[in-house]
C-alpha positions in Angstrom: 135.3 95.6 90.8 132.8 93.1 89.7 129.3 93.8 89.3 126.3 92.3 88.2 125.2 94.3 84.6 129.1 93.0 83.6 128.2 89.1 84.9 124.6 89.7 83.0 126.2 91.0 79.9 128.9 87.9 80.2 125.8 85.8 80.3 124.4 87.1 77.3 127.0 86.7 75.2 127.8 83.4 76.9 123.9 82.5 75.6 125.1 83.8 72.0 128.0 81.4 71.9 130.9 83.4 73.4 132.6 81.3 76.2 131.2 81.2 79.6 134.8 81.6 81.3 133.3 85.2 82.3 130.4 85.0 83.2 131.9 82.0 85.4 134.0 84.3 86.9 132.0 86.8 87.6 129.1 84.5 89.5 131.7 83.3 92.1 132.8 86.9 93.0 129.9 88.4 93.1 128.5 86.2 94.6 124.5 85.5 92.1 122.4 83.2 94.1 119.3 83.1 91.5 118.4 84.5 88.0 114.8 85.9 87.1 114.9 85.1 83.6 112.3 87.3 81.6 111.0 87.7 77.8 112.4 91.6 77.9 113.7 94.9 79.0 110.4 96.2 80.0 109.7 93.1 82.1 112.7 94.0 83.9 111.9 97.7 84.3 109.0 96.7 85.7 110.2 94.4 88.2 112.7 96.7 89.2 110.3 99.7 89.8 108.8 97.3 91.8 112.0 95.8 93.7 112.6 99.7 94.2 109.6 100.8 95.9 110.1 98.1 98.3 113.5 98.9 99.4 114.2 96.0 98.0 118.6 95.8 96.5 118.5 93.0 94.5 122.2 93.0 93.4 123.3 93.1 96.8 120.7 90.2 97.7 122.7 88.5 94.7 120.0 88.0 92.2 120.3 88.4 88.8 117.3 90.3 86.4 117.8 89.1 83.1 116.2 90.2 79.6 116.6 87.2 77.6 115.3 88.6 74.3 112.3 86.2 74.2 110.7 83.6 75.8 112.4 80.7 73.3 115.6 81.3 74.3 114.7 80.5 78.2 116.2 76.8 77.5 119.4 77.9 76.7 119.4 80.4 79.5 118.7 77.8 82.2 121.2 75.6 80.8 123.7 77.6 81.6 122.5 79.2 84.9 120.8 76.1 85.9 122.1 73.0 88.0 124.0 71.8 84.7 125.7 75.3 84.2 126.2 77.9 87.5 124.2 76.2 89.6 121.5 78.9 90.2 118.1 79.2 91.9 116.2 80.0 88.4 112.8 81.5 88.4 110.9 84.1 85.6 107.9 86.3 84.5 106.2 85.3 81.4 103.1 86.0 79.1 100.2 82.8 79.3 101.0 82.5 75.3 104.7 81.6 76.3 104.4 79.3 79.0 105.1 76.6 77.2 108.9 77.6 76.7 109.3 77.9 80.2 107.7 74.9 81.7 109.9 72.6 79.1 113.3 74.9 79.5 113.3 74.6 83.1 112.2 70.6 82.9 114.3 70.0 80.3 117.5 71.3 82.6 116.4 69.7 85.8 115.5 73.2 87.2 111.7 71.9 88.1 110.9 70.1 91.1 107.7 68.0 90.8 104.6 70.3 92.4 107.0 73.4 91.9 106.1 74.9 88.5 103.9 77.6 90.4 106.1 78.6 93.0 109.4 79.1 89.9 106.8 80.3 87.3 104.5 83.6 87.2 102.1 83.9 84.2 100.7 87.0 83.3 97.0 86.2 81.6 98.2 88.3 78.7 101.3 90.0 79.0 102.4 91.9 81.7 101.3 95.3 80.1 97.8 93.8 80.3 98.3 93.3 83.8 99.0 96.6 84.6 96.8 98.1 82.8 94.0 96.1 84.2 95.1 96.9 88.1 95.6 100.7 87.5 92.5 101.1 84.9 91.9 102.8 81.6 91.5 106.2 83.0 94.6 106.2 85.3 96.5 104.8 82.5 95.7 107.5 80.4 96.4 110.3 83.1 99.8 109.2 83.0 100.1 109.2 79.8 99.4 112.7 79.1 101.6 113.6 82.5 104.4 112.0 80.2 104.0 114.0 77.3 102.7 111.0 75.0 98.8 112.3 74.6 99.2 113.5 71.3 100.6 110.2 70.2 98.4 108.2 71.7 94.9 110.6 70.2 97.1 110.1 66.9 96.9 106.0 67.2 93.4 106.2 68.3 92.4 107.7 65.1 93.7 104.6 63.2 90.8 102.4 61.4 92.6 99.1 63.2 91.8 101.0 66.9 88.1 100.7 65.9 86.3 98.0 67.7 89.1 97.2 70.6 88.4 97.9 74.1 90.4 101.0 75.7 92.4 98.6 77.8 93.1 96.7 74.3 94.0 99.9 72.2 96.1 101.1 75.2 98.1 97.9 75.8 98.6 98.0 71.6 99.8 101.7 71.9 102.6 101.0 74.3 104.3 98.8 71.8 104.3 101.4 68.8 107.7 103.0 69.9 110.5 101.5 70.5 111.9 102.3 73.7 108.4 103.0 75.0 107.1 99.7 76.8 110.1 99.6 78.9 109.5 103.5 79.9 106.0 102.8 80.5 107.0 99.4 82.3 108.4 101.8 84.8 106.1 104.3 84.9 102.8 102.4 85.7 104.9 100.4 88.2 105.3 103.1 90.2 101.9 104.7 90.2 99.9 101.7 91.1 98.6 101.5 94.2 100.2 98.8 97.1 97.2 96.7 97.3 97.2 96.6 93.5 100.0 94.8 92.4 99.2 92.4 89.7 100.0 88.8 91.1 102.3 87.6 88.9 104.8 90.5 89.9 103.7 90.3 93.3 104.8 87.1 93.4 107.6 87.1 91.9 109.6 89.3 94.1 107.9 87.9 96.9 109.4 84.5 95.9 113.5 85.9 95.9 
């Protein structure tokens, strides 16, 4: 039975030069109506913990959450999943920094309807790390951090001459991209614990726009 991690790994490899016959396939049994294309895996743990706490099924609403492995590749992605490729409705999450990429990959494809850019497009001011950060604060941050077992690490980072002189939100955002693996944990985890009139706008919106 189809399902939608074997049409997004069909359109990853599609991306990485494989044919599309799959992923082609797969998109008109499913059936995907849109792709939320995003920079990684802990954007998409984050906007699933989200999706989640709403009752929200995107699968069965037909949407596809995709981790394109940075924001440059989003002009290949939309090619493909875009009116020139599968036809999808295409939106996506991205850092301030990397806006760029999306604004001219969606264009580019014919994806962007003029005065639209806003409604397809949600920009963190940083990243979206930042955002959360920011909407559950330092010291909630750092409650959950210890209730995860990463205190230790994180006193250990603290001590590092290169911590001196950043902000606790800076030296926390910084510590959650030491690990590997531990951004999209904590992409979860601070998801979930913030509270439902906190929800950074650009992830607010985002789900609010499927």
């Amino acid at each position: 039975m189809a399902d939608m991690g074997a049409f997004r790994e069909a359109v990853i490899a599609w991306a990485a030069g494989a044919p599309g016959d799959r992923a082609r396939e797969l998109a008109a049994r499913l059936p995907v109506r849109a792709a939320v294309l995003l920079e990684g895996p802990s954007d998409v743990a984050a906007v699933s913990a989200l999706a989640a706490r709403r009752g929200r099924n995107l699968v069965a609403e037909g949407v596809c959450v995709l981790s394109m492995g940075g924001a440059m590749s989003v002009g290949r992605f939309a090619r493909l999943l875009g009116p020139s490729g599968l036809g999808l409705r295409l939106t996506g999450l991205c850092d301030e920094a990397e806006r760029g990429y999306y604004d001219r990959g969606l264009e580019q494809v014919g994806a962007e309807e003029p005065n639209t850019a806003q409604q397809r497009i949600f920009v963190c001011a940083a990243d979206l790390e930042d955002e959360l950060i920011r909407a559950l604060g330092v010291t909630r941050v750092e409650e959950l951090v210890r209730a995860e077992g990463d205190l230790r690490p994180l006193q250990t980072f603290l001590r590092q001459p290169a911590q001196r002189g950043r902000t606790s939100q800076q030296q926390l955002r910084r510590f959650l991209s030491t690990k590997k693996g531990r951004k999209i944990h904590y992409g979860r985890v601070l998801t979930e614990a913030l509270d439902s009139d906190r929800i950074p706008a650009p992830l607010d919106g985002l789900l609010a726009s499927l």
